[in-house]
C-alpha positions as a printed NumPy array, in Angstrom:
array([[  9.083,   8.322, -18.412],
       [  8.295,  10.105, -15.412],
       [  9.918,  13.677, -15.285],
       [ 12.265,  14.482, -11.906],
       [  9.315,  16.484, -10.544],
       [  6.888,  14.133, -10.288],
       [  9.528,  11.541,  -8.908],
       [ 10.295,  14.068,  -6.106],
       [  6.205,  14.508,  -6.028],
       [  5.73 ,  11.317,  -5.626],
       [  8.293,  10.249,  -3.022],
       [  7.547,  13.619,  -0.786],
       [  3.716,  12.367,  -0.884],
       [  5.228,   8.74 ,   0.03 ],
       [  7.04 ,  10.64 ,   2.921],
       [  3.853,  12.472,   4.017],
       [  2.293,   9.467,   4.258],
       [  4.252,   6.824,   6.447],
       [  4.757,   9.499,   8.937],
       [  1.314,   9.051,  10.043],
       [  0.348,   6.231,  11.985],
       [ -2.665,   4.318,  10.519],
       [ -1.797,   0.83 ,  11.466],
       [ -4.827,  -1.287,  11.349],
       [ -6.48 ,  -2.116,  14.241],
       [ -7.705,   0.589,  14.988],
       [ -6.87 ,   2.467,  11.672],
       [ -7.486,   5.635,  12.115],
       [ -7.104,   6.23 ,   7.966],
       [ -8.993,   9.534,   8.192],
       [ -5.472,  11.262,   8.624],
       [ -4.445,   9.795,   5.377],
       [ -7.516,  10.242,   3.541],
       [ -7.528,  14.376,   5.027],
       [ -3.941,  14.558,   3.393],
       [ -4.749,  13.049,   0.384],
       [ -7.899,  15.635,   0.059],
       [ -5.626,  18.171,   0.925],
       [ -3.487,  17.597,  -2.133],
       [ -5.629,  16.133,  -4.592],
       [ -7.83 ,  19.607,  -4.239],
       [ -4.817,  21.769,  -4.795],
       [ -4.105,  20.114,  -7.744],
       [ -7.63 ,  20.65 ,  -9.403],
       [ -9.009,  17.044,  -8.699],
       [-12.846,  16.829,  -6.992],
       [-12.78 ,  14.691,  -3.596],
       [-15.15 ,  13.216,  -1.25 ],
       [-14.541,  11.489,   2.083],
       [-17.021,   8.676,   2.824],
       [-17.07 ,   6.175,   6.123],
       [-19.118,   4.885,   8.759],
       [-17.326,   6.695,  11.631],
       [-15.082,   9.718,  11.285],
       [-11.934,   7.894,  11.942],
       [-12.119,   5.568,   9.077],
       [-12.958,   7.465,   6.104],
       [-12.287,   6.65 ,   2.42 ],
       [-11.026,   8.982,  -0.001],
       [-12.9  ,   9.072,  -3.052],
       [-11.078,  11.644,  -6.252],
       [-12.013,  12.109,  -9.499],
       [-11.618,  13.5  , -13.211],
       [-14.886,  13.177, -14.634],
       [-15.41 ,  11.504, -18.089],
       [-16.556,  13.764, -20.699],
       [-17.56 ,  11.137, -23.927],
       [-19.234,   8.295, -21.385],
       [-16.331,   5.592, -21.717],
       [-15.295,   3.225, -19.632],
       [-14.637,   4.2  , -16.133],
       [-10.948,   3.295, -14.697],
       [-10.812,   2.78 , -10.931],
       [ -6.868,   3.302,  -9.59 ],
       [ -7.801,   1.456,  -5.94 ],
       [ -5.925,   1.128,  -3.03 ],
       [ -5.865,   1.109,   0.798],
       [ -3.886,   3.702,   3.61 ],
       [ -4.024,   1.286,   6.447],
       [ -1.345,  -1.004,   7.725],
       [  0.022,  -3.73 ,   9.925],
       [  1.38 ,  -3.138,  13.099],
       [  5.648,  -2.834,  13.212],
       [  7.687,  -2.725,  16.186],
       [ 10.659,   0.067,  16.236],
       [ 12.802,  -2.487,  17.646],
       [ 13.087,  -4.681,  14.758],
       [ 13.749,  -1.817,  12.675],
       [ 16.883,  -0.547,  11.253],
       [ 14.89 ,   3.167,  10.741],
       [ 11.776,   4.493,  12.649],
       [  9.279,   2.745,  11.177],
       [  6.727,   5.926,  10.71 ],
       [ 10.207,   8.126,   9.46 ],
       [  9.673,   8.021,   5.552],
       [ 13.654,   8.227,   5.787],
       [ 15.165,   7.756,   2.306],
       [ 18.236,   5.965,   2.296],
       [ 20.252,   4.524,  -0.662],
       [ 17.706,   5.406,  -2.988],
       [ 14.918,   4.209,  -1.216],
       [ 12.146,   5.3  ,   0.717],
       [ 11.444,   3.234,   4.219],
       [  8.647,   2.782,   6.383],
       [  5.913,   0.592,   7.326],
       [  3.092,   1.246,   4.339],
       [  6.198,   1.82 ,   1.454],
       [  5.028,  -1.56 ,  -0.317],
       [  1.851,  -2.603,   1.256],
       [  0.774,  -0.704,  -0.077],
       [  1.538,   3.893,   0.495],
       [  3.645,   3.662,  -2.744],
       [  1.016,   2.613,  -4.975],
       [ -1.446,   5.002,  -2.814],
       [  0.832,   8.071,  -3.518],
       [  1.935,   6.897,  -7.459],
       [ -1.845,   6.732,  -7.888],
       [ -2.552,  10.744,  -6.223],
       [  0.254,  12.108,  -8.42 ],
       [ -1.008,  10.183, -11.473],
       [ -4.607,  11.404, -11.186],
       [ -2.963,  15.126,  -9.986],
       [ -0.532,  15.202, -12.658],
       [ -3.213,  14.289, -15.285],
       [ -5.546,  17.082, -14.208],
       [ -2.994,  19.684, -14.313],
       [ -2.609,  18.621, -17.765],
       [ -6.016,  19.28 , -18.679],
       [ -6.591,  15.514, -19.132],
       [ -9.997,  14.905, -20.28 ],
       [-10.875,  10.866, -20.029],
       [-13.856,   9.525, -21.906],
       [-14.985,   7.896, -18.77 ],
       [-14.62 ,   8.729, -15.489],
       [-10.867,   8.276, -13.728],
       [-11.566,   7.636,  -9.976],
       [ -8.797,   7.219,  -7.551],
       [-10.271,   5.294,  -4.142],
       [ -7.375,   5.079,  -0.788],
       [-10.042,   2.847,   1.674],
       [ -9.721,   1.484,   5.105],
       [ -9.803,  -1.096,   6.967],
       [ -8.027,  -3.726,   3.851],
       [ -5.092,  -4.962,   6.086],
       [ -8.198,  -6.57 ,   8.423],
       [-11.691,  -6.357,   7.409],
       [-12.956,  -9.484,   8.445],
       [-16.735,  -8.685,   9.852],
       [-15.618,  -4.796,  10.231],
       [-17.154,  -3.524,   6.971],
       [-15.574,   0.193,   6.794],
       [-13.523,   0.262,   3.819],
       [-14.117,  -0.786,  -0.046],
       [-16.988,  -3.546,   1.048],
       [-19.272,  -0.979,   2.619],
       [-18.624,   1.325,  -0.159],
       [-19.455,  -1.364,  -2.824],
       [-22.645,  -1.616,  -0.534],
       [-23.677,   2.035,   0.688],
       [-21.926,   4.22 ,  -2.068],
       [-21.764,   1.536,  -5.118],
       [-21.467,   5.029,  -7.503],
       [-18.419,   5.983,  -6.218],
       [-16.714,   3.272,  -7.206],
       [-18.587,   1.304,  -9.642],
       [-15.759,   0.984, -13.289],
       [-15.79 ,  -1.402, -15.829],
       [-11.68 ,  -1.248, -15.031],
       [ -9.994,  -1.444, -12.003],
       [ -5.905,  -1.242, -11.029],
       [ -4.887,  -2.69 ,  -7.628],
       [ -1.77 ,  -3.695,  -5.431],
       [ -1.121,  -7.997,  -5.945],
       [  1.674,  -8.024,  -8.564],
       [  3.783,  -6.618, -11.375],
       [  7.085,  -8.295,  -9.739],
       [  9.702,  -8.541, -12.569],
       [ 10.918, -12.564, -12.705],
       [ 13.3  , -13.933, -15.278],
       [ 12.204, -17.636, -16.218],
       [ 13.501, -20.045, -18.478],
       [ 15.531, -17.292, -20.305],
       [ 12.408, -15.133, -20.446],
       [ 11.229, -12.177, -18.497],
       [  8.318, -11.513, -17.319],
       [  6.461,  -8.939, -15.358],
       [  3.246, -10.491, -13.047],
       [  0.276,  -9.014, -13.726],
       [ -2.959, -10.843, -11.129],
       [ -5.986, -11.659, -12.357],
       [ -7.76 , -13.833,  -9.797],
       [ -7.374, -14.86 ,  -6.373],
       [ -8.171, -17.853,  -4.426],
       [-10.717, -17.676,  -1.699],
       [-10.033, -17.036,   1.813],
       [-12.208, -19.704,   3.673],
       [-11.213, -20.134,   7.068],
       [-13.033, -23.005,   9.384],
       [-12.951, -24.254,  12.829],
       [-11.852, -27.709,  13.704],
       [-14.417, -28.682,  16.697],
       [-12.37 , -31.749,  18.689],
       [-14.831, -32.864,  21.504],
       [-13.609, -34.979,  24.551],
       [-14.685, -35.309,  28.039],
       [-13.696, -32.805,  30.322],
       [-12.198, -34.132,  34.04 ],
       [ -9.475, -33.24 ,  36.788],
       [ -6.316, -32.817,  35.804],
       [ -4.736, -34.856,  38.303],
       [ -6.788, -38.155,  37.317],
       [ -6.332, -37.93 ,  33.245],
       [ -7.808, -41.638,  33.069],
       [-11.198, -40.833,  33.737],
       [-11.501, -38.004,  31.22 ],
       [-10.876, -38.172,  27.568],
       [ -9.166, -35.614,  26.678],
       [-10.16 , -32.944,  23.542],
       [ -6.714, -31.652,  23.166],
       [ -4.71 , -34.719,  23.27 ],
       [ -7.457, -36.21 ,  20.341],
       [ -7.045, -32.637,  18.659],
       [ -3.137, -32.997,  17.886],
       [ -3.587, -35.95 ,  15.891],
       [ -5.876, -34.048,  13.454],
       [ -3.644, -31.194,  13.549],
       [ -0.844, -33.79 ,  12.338],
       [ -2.948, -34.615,   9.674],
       [ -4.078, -31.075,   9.14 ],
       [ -0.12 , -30.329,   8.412],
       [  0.407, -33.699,   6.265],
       [ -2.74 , -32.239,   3.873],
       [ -1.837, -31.645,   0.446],
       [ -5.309, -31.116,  -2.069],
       [ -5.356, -32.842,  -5.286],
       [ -3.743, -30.52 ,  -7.852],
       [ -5.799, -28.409, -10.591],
       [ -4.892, -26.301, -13.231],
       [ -6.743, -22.705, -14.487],
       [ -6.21 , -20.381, -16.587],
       [ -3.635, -18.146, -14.742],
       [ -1.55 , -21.17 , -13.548],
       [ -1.565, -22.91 , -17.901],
       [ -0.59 , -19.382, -19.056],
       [  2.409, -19.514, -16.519],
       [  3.645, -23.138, -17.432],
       [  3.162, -22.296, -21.352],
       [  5.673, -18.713, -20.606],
       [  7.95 , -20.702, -19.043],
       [  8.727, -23.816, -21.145],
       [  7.979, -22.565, -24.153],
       [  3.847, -23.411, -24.813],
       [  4.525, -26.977, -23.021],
       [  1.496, -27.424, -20.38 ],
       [  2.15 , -30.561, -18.19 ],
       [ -0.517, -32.537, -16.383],
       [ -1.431, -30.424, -13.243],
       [  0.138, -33.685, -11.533],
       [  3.687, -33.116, -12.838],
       [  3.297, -29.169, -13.365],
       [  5.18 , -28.866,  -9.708],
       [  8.437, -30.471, -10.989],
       [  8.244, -28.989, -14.362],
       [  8.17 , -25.477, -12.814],
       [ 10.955, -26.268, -10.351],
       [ 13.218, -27.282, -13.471],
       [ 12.957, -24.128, -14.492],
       [ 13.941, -21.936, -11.654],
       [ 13.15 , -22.7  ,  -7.881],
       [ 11.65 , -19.322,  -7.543],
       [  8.91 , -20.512, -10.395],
       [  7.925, -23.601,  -7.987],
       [  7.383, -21.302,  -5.484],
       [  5.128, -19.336,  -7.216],
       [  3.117, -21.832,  -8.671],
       [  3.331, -24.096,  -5.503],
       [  0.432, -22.655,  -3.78 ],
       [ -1.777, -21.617,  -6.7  ],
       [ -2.349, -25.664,  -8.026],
       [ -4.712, -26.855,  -5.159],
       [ -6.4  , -25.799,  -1.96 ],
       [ -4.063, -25.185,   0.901],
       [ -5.051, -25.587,   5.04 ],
       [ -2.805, -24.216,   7.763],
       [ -3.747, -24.719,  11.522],
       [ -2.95 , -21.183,  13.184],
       [ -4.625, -20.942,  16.04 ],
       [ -6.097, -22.676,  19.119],
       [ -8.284, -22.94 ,  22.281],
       [ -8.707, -25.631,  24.936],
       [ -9.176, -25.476,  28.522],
       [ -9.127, -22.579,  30.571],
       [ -7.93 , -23.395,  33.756],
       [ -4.502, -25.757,  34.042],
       [ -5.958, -28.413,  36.09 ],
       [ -8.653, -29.144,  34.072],
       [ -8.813, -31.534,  31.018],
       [-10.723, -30.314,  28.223],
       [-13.74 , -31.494,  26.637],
       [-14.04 , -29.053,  23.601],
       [-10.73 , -28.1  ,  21.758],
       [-11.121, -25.553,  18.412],
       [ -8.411, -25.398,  16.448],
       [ -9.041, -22.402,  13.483],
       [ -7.376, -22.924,  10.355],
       [ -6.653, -21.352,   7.342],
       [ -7.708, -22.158,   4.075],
       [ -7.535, -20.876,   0.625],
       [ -9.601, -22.356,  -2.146],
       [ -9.022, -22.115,  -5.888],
       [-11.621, -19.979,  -7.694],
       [-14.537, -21.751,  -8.657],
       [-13.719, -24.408,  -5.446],
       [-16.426, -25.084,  -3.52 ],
       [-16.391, -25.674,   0.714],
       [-18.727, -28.453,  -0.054],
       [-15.355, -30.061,  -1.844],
       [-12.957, -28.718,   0.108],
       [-14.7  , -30.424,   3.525],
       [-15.168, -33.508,   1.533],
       [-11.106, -34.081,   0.904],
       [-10.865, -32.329,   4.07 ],
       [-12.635, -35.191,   5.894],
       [-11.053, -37.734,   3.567],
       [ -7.663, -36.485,   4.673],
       [ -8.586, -37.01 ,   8.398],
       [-10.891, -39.987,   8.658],
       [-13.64 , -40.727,  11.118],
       [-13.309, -39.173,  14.894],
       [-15.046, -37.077,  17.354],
       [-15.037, -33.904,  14.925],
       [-16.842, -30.936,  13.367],
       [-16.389, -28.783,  10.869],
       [-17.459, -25.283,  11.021],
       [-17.061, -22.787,   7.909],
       [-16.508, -19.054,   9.117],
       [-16.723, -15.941,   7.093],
       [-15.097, -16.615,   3.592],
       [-14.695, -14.277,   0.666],
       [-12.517, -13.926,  -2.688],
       [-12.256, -16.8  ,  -5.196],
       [-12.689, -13.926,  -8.426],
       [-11.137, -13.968, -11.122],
       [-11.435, -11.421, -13.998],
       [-10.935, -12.385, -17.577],
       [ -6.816, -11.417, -19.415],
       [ -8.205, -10.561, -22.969],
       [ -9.391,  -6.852, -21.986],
       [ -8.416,  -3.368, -22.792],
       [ -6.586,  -2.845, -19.693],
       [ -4.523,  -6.163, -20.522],
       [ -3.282,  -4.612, -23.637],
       [ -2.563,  -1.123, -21.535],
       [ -0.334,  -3.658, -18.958],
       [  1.231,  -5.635, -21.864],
       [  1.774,  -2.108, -23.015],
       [  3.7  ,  -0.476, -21.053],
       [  5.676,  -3.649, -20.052],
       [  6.676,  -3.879, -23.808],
       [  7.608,  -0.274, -23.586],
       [  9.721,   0.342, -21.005],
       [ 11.5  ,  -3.281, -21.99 ],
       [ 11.055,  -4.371, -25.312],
       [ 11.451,  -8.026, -24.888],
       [  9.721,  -8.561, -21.751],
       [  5.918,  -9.388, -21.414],
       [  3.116,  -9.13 , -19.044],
       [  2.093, -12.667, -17.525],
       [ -1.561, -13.348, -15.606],
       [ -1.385, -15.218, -12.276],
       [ -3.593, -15.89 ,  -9.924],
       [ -3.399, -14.368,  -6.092],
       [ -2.711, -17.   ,  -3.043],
       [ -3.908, -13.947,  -0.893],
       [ -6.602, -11.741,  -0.87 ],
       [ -7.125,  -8.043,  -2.27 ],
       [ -9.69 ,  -5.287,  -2.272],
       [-10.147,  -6.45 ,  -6.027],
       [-12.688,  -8.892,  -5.118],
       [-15.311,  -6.571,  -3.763],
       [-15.462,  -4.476,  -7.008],
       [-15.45 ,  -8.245,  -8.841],
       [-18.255,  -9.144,  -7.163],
       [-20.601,  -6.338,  -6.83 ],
       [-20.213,  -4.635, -10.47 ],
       [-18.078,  -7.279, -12.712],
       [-15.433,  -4.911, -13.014],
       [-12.019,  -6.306, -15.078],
       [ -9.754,  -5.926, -11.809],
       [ -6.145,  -6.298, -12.012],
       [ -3.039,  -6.04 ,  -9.632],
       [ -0.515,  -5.11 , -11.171],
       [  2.478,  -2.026, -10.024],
       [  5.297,  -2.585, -11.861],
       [  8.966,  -3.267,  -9.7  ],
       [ 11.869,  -3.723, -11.458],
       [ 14.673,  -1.744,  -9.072],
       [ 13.533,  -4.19 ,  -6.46 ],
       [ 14.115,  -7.903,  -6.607],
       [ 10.886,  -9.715,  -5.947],
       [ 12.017, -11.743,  -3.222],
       [ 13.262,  -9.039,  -1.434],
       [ 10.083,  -7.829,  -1.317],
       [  7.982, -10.501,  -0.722],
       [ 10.537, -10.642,   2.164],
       [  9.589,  -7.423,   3.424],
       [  5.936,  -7.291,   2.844],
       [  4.472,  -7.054,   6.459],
       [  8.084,  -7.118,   7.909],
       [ 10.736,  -4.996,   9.278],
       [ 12.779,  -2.936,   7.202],
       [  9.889,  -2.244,   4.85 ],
       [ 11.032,  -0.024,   1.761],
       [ 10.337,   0.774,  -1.473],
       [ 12.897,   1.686,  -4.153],
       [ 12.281,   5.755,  -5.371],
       [ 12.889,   3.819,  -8.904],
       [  9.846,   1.912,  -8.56 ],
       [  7.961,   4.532,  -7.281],
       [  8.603,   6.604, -10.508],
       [  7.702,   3.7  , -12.69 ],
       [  4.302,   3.248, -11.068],
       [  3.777,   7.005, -11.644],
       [  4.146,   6.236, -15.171],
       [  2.335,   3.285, -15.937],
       [ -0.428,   4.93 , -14.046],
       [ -0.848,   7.585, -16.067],
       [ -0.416,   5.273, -19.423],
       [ -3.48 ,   3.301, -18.347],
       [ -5.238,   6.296, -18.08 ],
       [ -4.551,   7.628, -21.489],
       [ -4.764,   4.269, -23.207],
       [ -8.128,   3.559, -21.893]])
């Protein structure tokens, strides 16, 4: 287990870290990725800073591999989402440790895992660590939005692909500690679905407000679809991530995809909510625009919505039940930038250096694959080099739905605990690989 320094190293990094303000848009990561540098250097561990503009650059470390192996990539981001001071029981940007605890917007999503993977890779080389393949730590921009900005993993996968190219990569998206059906488990992901947003196109006829009879009006016609839009549940699937959950749970029983809902909720209604969103596509309306101007009726309405495919789904099928869902009427349907829907296979090396660890530090406990509602960083390394990419920091001082709860919230924290166990399993999928 992790020795008292390196827990104090790790949560003083932590500290360093949340204190300054990259909160994404605009970002502004450089500070983090400077600091990083900074530390990294002093501990014997080569560096690079890579971006498009100065403000947004990536840290790229590493201990080069000496017998050409396998390269391990520990990746991770240093922006974050906004958080207002009001809601907050600390200064957001304080690092304050209280109760054990370090808070602060960044301590889950994701600084800890940023500053567990510096004092892994530091620790390592002040060790004298020599990896057969290369160990590369990458803290990118621009995760938390990304969408069309290109500054952070993407464009590195694109303009530097050497700096980050592994056969193995370790990520933020699980390693939550659940007890089901008598069992325990800690989550490690393997896939995602896809993020693949579209824009609901309601036309009308556009006339004076004062006379709505002689117009037809786009946004009235829009809320019906929107009804249906919230009424749309996809025809359930299952995959590999979601028949390796129902087996853990029940024993090896795998249900028809049809009744694996009720089965899970037997179980424990925490295990329906995790499988909930992972057996069929999802949509969510979240946004939309109409007329301008009060007093006049609209002829165009967009409503944008949300929606996350399972991997391998296509937008070809999803429009289909889409349309299905909603019948005929004066619509379109317009897809808009999607990306995700990887998955990377469980039987690996880096599997057996998760189930690992998890069987070490509790003997009857095992590591379990699911699949991602969201989106990570993962996918860009997926998709431009293969690479076996896995989210997975283990949290076991921490209840997991306290910190779902807290992910993108106020009161953001992260147990010091925690922080010391990802320090450790870090550096354990470094050696074992």
């Amino acid at each position: 287990m992790a020795t008292v320094s390196l827990r104090d190293e790790v949560t003083e990094l932590l500290q360093q870290l949340i204190r300054l303000d990259t909160v994404n848009p605009p970002g502004n990561e450089s500070v983090a990725a400077e600091l990083l540098r900074d530390y990294l250097e002093q501990n014997g561990v080569r560096c690079e800073l890579l971006g498009r503009v100065p403000e947004r650059m990536n840290l790229i470390a590493r201990i080069p591999g000496c017998a050409g192996g396998p390269r391990l990539l520990f990746l991770s981001h240093t922006d974050t989402v906004l958080a207002d001071p009001a809601e907050w029981r600390v200064d957001p940007w304080s690092g304050e440790v209280l109760e054990g605890q370090v808070w602060g917007r960044g301590a889950l999503d994701m600084k800890g895992q940023v500053a567990a993977s510096a004092v892994a890779i530091a620790s390592l080389a002040r060790e004298g660590f020599e990896p057969a393949g290369d160990l590369i730590f990458a803290a990118c921009a621009d995760e938390e939005v990304g969408e069309g900005e290109d500054f952070g993993l993407q464009w590195l996968c694109r303009e530097h692909p050497e700096s980050v190219r592994a056969e193995y990569s370790l990520n933020e998206g699980a390693g939550e500690r659940l007890e089901l059906g008598g069992k325990t488990f800690y989550l490690c992901s393997t896939a995602e679905k896809m993020t693949a947003p579209f824009r609901l196109r309601v036309r009308g006829r556009s006339g004076h407000a004062s006379m709505p009879a002689i117009a037809d009006n786009a946004l009235v016609k829009a809320a019906r679809l929107i009804e249906g839009l919230g009424r749309f549940a996809g025809s359930p699937r299952l995959g590999p991530e979601t028949e390796a959950l129902l087996a853990a749970m029940t024993g090896g029983h795998v249900p028809p995809a049809e009744r694996a809902l009720a089965t899970a909720r037997s179980v424990h209604p925490l295990a329906g909510e995790l499988l909930e969103p992972l057996l069929a596509m999802t949509v969510s309306p979240t946004m939309i625009q109409a007329s301008n101007k009060r007093n006049v009726i609209p002829a165009v309405c967009d409503v944008t919505v949300d929606c996350r495919l399972l991997p391998g789904q296509t937008q070809a099928e999803a429009e289909r039940s889409v349309r299905s869902a909603l019948g005929e009427g004066d619509y379109e349907i317009e897809w808009l930038q999607s990306y995700g829907g990887t998955r990377s296979p469980a039987a690996t090396p880096l599997w057996n250096a998760v189930d690992s660890f998890v069987r070490q530090i509790e003997p009857d406990a095992r590591a379990l694959p699911v699949c991602l509602a969201g989106f990570t960083d993962s996918h860009w390394v997926r998709s431009a080099f293969a690479t076996v990419a896995y989210g997975f920091f283990p949290m076991r001082a921490m209840e997991a739905e306290l910190a779902s709860r807290l992910i993108h919230s106020a009161d953001e924290r992260v147990a010091v605990d925690d922080l010391a166990l990802g320090v450790d399993f870090l550096r354990h999928a470094a050696t074992s690989l």
